[in-house]
C-alpha positions as CSV (number, residue, x, y, z in Angstrom):
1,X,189.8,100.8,137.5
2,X,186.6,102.6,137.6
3,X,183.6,100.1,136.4
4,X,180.0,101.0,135.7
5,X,177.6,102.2,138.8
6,X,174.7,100.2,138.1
7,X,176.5,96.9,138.0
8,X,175.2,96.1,134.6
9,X,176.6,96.2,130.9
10,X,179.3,99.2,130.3
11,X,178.3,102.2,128.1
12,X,180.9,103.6,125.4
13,X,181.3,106.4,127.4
14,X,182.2,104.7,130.5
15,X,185.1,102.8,128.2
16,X,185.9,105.8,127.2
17,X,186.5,107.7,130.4
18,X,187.7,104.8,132.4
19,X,190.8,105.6,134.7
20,X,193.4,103.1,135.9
21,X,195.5,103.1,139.5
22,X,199.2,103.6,138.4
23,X,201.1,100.4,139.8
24,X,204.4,100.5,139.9
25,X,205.6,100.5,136.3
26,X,201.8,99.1,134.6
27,X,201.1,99.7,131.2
28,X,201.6,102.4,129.0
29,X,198.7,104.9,130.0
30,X,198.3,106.1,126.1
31,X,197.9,102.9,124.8
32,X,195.9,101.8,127.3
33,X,193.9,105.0,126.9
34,X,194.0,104.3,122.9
35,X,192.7,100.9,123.0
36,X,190.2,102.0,125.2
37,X,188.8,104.9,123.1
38,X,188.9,102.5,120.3
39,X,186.8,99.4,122.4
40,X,184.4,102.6,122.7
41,X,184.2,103.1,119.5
42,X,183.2,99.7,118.1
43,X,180.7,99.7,120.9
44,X,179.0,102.9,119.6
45,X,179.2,101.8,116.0
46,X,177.5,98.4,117.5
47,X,174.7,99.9,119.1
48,X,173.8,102.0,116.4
49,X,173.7,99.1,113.6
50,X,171.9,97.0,115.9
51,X,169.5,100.1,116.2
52,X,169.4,100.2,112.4
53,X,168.9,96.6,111.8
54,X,165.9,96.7,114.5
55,X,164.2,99.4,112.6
56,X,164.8,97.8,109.0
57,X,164.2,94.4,109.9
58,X,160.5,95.8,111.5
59,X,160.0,97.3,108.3
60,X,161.4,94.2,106.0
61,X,158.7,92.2,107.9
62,X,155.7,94.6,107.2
63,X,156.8,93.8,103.5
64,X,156.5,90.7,103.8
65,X,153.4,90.1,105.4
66,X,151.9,92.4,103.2
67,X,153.4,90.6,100.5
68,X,152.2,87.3,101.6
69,X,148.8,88.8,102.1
70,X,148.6,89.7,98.3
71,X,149.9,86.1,97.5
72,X,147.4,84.6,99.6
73,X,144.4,87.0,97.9
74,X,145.9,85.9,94.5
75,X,145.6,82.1,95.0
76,X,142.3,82.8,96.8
77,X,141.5,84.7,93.6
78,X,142.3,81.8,91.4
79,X,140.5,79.1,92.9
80,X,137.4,81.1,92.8
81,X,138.1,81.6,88.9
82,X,138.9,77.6,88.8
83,X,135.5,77.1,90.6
84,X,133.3,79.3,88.5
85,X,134.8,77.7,85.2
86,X,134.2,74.1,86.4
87,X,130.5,75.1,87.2
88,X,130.5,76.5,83.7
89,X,131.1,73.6,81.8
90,X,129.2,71.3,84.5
91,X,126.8,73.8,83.4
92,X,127.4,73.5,79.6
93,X,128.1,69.7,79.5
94,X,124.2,69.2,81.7
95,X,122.6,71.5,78.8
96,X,124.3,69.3,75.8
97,X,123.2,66.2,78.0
98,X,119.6,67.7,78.7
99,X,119.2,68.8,74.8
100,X,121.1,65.1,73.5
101,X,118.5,63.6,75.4
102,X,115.6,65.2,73.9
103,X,116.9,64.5,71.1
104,X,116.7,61.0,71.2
105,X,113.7,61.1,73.0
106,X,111.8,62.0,70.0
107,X,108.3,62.6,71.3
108,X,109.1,63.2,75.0
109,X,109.3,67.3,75.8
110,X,112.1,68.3,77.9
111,X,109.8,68.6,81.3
112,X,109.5,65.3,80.9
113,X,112.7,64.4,81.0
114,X,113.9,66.3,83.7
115,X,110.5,64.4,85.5
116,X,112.1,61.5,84.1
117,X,115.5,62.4,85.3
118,X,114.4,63.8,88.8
119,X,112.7,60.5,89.5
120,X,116.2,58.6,89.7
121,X,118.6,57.9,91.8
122,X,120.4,60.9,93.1
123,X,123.8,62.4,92.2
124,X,126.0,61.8,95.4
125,X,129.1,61.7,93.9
126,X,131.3,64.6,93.6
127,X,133.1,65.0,90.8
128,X,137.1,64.8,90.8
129,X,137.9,68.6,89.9
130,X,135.2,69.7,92.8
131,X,138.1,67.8,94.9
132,X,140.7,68.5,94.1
133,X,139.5,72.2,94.3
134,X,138.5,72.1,97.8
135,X,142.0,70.1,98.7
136,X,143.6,72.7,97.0
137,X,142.0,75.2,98.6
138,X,142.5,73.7,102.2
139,X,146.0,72.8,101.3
140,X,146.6,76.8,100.5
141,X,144.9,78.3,103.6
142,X,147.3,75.9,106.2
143,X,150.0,77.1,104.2
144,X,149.1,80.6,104.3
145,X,148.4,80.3,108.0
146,X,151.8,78.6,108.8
147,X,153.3,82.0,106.9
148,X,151.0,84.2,109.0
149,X,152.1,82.8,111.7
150,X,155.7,82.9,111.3
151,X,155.8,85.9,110.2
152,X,154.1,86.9,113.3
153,X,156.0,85.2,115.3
154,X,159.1,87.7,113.6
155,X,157.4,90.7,114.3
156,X,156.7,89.7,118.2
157,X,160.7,89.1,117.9
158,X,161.1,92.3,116.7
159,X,159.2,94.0,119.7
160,X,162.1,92.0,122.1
161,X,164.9,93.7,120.7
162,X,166.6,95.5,123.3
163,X,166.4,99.5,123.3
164,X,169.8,101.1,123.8
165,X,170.7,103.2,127.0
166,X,171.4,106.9,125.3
């Protein structure tokens, strides 16, 4: 039998032209020659879905990422928008706090009771929804990172793929 010149994997053509020494009675040379056109065949038919799937797969994964980018934007998005409404009604509760407290301060003017107020102990506290934010917030970005990464780590895959002899 003929086999391939450089030693390594056999092309579809090289299946396909393969010749056999006649030995004594053998095999019959048209099936032999059939089954070999038909190997050849599949081989081809092979190479050129794994070809396919390279190229789609590359381009499945450019979705993706770009699709967990937007996610990632989104929840980004919304913990700003959480953030800027818990200042607002920090903001809102401290005026109704700062104006009940002028109320029933009667004479006192409300300089002097943010004096009053500035003189005590300090806030050091922070307050449960300012934690839970930033948890969230941290909890999101090592989960978007592990996607990143991943995903990455697909698209490197991708560039491994082995390119076809033509």
């Amino acid at each position: 039998m003929s086999t391939s010149p450089h030693g390594g994997r056999i092309s579809p053509s090289e299946v396909r032209h393969a010749t056999f020494e006649q030995v004594g009675q053998g095999y019959d040379t048209g099936a032999v020659h059939y089954f070999l056109s038909s190997v050849a065949d599949q081989m081809e038919a092979d190479r050129v879905q794994i070809e396919a799937r390279g190229a789609n797969a590359q381009d499945e994964m450019v979705k993706i990422i770009s699709q967990a980018q937007v996610l990632a934007e989104k929840f980004v998005a919304e913990a700003e928008q959480y953030s800027k409404d818990l200042v607002a009604s920090a903001r809102t509760q401290y005026s109704e706090i700062l104006r009940r407290a002028e109320e029933s301060g009667g004479s006192r003017t409300g300089s002097q009771v943010v004096a009053a107020n500035s003189t005590g102990p300090e806030y050091t506290t922070p307050i449960d929804e300012i934690e839970y934010v930033r948890t969230y917030t941290k909890v999101a970005q090592v989960q978007l990172r592990a996607v990143i990464d991943a995903l990455a780590e697909q698209v490197n895959k991708l560039g491994d793929v082995p390119k076809s002899s033509k």
